[in-house]
N, CA, C and O atoms as a Tripos MOL2 file, in Angstrom:
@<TRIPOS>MOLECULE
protein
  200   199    50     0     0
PROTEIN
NO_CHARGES

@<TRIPOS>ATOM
      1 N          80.4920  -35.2490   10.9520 N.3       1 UNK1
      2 CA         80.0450  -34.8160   12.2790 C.3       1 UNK1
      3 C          78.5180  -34.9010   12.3840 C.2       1 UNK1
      4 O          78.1810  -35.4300   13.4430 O.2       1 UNK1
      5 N          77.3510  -34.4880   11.4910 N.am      2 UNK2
      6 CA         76.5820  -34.2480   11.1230 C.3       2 UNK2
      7 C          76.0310  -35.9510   11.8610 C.2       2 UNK2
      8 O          75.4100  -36.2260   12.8870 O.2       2 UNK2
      9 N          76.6840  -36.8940   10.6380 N.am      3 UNK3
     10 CA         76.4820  -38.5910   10.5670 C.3       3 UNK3
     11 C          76.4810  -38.9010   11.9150 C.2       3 UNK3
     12 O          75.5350  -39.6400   12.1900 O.2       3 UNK3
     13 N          77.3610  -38.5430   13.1030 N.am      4 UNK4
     14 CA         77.3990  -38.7760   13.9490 C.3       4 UNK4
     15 C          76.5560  -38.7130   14.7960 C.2       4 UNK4
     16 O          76.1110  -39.6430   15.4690 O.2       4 UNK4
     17 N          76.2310  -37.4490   14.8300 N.am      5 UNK5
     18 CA         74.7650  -36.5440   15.7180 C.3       5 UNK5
     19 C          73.8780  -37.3850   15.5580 C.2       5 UNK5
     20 O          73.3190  -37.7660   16.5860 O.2       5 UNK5
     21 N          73.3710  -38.0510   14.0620 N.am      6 UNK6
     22 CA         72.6960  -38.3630   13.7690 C.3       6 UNK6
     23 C          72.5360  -40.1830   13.8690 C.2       6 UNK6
     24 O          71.5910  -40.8450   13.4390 O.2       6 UNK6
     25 N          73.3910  -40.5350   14.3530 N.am      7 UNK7
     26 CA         73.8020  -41.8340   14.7660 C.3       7 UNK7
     27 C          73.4230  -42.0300   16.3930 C.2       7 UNK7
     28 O          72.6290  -42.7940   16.9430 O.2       7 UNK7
     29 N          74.1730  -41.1900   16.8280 N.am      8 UNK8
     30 CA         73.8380  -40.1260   18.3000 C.3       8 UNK8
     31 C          72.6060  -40.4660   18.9610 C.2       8 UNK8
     32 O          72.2830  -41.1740   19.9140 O.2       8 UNK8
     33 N          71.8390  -39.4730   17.8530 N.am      9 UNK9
     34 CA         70.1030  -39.5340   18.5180 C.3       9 UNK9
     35 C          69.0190  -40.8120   17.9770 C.2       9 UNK9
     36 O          67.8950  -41.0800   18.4010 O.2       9 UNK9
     37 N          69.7100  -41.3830   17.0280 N.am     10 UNK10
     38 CA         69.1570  -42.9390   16.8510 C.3      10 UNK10
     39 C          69.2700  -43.7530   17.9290 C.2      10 UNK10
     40 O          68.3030  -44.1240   18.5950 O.2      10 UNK10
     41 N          70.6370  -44.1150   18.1820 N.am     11 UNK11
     42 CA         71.0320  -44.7230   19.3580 C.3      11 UNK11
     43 C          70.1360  -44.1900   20.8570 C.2      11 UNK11
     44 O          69.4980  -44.9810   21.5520 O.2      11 UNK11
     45 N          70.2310  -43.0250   21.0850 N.am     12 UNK12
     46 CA         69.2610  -42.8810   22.4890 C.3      12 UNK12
     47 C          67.5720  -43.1910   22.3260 C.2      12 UNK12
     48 O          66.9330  -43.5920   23.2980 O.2      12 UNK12
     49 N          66.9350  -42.9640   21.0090 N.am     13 UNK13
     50 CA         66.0580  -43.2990   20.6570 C.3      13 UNK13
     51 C          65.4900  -44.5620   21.0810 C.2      13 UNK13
     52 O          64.5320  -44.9540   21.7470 O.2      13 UNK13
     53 N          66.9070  -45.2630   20.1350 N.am     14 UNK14
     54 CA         66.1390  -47.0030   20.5860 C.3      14 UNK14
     55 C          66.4710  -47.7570   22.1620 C.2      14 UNK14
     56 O          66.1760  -48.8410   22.6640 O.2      14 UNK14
     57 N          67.4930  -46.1520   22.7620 N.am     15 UNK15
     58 CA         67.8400  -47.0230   24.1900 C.3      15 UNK15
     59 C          66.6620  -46.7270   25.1010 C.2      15 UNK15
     60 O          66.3380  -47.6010   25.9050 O.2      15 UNK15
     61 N          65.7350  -45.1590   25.0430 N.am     16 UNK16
     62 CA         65.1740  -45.2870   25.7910 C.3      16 UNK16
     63 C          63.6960  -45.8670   25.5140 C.2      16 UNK16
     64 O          62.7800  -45.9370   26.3340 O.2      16 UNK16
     65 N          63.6800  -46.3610   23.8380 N.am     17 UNK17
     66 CA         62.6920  -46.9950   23.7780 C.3      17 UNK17
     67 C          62.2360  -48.6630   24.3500 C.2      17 UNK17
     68 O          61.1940  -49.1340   24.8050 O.2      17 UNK17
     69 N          63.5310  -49.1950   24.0690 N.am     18 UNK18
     70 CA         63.8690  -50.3330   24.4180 C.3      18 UNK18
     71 C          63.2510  -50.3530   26.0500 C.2      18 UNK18
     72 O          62.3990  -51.1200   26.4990 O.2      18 UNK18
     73 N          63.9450  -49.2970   26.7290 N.am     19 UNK19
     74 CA         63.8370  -49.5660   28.3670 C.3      19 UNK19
     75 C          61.9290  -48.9360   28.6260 C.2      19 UNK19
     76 O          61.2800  -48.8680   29.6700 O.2      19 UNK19
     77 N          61.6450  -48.6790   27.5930 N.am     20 UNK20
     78 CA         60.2640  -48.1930   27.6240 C.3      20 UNK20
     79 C          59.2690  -49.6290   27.3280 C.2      20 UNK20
     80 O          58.2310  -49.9030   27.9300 O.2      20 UNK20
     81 N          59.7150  -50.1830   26.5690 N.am     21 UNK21
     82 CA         59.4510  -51.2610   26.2300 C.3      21 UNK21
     83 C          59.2130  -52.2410   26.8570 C.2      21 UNK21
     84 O          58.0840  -52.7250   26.7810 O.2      21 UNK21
     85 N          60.3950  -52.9480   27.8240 N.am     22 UNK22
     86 CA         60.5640  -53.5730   28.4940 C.3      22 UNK22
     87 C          60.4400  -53.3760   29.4550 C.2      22 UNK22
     88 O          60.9240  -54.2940   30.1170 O.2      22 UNK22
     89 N          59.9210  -52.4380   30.1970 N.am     23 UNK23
     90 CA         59.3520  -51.8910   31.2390 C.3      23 UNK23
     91 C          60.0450  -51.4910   32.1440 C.2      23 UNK23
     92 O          59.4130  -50.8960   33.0170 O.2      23 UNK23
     93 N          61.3730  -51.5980   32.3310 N.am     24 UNK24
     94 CA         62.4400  -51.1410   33.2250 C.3      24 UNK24
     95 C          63.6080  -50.1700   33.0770 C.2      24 UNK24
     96 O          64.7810  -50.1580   33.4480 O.2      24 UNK24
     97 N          62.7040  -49.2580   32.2930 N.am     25 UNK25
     98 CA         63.3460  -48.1280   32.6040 C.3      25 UNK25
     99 C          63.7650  -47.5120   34.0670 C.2      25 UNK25
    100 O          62.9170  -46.8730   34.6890 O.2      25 UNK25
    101 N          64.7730  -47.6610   34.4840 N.am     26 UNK26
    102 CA         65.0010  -47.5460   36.2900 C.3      26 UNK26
    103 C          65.5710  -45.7480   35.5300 C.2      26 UNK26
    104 O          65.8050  -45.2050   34.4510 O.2      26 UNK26
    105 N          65.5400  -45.4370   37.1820 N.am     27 UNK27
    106 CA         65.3280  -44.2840   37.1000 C.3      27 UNK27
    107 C          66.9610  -43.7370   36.7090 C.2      27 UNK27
    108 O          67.1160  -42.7170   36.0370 O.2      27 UNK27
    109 N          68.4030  -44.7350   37.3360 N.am     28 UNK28
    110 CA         69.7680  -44.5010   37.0830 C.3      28 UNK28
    111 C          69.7250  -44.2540   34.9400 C.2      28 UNK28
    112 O          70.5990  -43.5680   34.4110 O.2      28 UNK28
    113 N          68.8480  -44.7860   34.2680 N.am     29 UNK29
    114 CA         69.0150  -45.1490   32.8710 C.3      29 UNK29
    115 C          68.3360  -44.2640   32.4560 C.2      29 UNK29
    116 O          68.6540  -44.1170   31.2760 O.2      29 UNK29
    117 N          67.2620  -43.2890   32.8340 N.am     30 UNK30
    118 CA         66.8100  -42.5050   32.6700 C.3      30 UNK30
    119 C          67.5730  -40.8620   33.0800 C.2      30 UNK30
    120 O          67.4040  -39.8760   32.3630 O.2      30 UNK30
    121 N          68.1110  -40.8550   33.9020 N.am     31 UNK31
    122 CA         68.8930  -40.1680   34.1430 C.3      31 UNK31
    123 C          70.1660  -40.3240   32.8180 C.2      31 UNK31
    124 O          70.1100  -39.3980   32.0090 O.2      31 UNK31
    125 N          70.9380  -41.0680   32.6250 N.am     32 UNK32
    126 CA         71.9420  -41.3800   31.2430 C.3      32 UNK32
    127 C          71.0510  -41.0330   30.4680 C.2      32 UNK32
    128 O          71.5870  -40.5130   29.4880 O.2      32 UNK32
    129 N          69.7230  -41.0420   30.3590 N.am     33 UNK33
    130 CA         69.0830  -40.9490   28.6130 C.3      33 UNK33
    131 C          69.0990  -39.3720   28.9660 C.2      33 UNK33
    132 O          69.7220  -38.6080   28.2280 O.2      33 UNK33
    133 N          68.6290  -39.0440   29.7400 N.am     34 UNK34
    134 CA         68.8630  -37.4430   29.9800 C.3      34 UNK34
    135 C          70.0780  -36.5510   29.5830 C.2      34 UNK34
    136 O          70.2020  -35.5200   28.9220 O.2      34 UNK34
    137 N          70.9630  -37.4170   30.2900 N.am     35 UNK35
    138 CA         72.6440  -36.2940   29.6640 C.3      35 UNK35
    139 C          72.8310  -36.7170   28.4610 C.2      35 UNK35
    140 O          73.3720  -35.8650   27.7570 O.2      35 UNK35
    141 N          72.5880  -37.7500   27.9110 N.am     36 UNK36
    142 CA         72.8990  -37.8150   26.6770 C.3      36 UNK36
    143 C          72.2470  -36.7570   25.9320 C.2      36 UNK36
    144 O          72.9510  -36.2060   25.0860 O.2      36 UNK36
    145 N          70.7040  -36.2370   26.1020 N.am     37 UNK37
    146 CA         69.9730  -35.5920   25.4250 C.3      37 UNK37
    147 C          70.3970  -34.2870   25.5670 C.2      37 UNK37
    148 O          70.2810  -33.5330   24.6010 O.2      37 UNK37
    149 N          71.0150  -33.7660   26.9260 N.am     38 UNK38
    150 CA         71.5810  -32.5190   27.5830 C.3      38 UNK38
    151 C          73.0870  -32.5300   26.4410 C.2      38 UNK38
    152 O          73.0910  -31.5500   25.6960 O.2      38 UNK38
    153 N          74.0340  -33.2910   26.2940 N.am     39 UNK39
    154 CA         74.6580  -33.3310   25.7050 C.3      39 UNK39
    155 C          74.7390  -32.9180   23.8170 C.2      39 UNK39
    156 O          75.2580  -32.0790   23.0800 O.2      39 UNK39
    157 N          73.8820  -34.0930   23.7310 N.am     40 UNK40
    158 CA         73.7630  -34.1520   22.3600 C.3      40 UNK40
    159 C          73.3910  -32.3600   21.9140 C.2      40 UNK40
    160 O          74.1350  -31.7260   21.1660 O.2      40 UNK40
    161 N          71.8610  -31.6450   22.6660 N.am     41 UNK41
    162 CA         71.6850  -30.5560   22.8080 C.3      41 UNK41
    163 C          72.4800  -29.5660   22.4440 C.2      41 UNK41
    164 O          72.0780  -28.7060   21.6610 O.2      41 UNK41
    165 N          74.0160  -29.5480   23.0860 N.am     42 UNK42
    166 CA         74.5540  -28.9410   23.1290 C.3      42 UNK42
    167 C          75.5100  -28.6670   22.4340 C.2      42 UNK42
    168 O          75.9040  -27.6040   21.9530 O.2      42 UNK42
    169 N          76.0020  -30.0380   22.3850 N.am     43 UNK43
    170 CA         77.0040  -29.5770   20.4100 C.3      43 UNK43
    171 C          76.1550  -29.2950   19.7390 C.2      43 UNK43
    172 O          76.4600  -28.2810   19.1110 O.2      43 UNK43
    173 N          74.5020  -29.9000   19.3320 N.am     44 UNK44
    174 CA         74.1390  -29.4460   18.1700 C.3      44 UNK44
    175 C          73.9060  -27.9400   17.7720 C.2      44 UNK44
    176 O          73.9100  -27.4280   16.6520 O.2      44 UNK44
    177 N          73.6030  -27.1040   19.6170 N.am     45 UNK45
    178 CA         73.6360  -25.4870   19.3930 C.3      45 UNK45
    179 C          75.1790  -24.9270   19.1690 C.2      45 UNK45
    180 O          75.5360  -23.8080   18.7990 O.2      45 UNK45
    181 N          75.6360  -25.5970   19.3720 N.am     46 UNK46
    182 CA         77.3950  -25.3000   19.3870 C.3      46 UNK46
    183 C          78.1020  -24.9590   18.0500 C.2      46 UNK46
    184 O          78.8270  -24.0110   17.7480 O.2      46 UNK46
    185 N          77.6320  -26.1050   17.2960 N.am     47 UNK47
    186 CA         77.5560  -26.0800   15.7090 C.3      47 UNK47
    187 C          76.6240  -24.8960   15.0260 C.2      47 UNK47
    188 O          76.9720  -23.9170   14.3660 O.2      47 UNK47
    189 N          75.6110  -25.2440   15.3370 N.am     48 UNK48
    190 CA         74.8770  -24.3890   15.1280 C.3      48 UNK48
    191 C          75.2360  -22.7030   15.0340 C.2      48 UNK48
    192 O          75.0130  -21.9620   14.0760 O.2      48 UNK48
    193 N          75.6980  -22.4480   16.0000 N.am     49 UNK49
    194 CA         75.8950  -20.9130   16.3690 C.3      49 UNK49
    195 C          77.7690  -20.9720   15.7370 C.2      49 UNK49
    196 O          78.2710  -19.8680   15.5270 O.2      49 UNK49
    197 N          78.4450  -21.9250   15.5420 N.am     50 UNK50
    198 CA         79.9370  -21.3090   15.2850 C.3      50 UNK50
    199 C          79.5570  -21.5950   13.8510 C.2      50 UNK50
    200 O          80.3440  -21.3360   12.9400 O.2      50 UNK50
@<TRIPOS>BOND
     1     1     2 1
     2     2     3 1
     3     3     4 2
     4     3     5 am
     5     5     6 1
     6     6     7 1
     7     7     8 2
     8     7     9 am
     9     9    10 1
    10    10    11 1
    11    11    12 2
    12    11    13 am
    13    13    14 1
    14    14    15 1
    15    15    16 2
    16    15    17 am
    17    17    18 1
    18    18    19 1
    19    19    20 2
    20    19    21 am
    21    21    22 1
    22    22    23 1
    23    23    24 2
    24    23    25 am
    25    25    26 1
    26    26    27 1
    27    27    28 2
    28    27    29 am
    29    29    30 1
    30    30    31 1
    31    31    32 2
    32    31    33 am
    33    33    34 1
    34    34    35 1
    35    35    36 2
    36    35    37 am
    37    37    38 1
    38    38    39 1
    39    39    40 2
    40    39    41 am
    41    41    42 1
    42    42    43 1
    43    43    44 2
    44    43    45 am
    45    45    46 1
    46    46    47 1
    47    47    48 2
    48    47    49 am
    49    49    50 1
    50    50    51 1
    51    51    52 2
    52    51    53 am
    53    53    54 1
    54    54    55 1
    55    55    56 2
    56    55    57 am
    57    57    58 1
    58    58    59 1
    59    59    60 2
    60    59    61 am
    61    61    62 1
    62    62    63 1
    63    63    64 2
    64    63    65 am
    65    65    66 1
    66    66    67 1
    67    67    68 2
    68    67    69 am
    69    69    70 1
    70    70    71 1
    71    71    72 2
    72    71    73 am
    73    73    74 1
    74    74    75 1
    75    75    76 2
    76    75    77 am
    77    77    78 1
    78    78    79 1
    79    79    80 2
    80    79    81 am
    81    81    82 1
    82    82    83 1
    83    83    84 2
    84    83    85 am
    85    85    86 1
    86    86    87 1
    87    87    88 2
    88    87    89 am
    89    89    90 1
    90    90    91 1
    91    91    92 2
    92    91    93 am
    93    93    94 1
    94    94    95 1
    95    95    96 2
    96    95    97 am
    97    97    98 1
    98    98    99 1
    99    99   100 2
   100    99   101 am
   101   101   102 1
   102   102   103 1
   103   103   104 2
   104   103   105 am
   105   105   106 1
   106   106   107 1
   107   107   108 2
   108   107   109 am
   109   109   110 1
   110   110   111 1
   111   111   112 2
   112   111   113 am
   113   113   114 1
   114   114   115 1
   115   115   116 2
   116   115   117 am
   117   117   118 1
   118   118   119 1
   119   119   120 2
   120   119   121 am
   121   121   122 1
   122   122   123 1
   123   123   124 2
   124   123   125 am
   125   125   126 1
   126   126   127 1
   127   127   128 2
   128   127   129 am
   129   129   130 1
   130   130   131 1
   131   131   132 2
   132   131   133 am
   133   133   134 1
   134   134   135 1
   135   135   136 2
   136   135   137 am
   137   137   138 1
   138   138   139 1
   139   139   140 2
   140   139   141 am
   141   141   142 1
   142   142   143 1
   143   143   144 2
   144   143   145 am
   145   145   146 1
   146   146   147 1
   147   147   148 2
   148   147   149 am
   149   149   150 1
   150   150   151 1
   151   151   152 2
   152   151   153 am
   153   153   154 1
   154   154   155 1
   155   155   156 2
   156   155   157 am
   157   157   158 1
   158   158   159 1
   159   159   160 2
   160   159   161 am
   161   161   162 1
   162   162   163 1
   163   163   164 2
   164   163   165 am
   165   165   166 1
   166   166   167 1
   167   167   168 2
   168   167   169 am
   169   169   170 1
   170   170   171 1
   171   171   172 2
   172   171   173 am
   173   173   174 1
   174   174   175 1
   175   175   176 2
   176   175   177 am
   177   177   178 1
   178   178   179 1
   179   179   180 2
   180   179   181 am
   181   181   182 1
   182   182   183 1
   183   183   184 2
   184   183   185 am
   185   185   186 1
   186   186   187 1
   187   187   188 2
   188   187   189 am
   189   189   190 1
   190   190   191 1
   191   191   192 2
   192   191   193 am
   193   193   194 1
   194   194   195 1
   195   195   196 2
   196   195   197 am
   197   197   198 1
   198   198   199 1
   199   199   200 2
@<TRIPOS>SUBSTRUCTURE
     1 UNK1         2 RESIDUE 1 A UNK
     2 UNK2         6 RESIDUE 1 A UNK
     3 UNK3        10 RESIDUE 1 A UNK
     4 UNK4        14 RESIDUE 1 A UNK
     5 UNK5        18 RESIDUE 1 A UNK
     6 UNK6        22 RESIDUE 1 A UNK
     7 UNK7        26 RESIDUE 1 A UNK
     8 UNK8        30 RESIDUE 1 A UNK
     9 UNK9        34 RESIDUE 1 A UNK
    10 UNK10       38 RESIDUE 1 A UNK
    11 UNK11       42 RESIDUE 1 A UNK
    12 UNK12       46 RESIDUE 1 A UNK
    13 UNK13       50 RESIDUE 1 A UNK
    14 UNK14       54 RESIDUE 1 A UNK
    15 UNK15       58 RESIDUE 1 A UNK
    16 UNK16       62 RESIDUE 1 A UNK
    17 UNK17       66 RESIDUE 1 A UNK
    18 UNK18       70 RESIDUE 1 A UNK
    19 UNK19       74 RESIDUE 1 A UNK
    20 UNK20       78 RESIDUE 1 A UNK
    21 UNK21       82 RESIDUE 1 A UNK
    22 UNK22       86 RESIDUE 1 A UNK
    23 UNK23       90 RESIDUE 1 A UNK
    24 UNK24       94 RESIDUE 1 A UNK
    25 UNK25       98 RESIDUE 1 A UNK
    26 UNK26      102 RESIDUE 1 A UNK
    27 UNK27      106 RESIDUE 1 A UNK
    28 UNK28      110 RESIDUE 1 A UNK
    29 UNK29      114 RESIDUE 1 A UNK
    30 UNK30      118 RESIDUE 1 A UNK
    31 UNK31      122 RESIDUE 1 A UNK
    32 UNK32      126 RESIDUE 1 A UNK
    33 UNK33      130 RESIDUE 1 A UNK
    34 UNK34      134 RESIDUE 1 A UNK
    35 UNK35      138 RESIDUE 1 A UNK
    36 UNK36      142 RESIDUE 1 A UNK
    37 UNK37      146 RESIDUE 1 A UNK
    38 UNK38      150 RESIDUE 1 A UNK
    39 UNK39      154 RESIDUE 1 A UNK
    40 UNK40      158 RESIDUE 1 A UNK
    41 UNK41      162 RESIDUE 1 A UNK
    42 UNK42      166 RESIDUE 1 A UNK
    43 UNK43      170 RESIDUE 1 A UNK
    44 UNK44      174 RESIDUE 1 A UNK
    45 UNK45      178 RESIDUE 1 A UNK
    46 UNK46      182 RESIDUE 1 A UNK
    47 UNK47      186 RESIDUE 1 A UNK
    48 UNK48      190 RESIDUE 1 A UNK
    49 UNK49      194 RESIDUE 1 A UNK
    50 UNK50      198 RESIDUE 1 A UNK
């Protein structure tokens, strides 16, 4: 589970770096990099606290 999380926040890493990169980060992909981060967030306190 741990591997995952951690697979998780690699992956958004290089997505919103990529769109940082390439200069088109639109605002719909930025919004997805957001819930992902809202997400991810939230199992990790989830785990965390059970």
């Amino acid at each position: 589970a741990v591997g995952i999380l951690l697979l998780w926040g690699v992956w958004v890493f290089s997505s919103i770096y990529r769109g940082w990169a390439t200069r088109n980060l639109a605002a719909p992909a930025a919004a997805v990099a957001a819930a992902r981060w809202a997400v991810l967030f939230m199992i990790m306190t989830f785990m965390l606290l059970s």
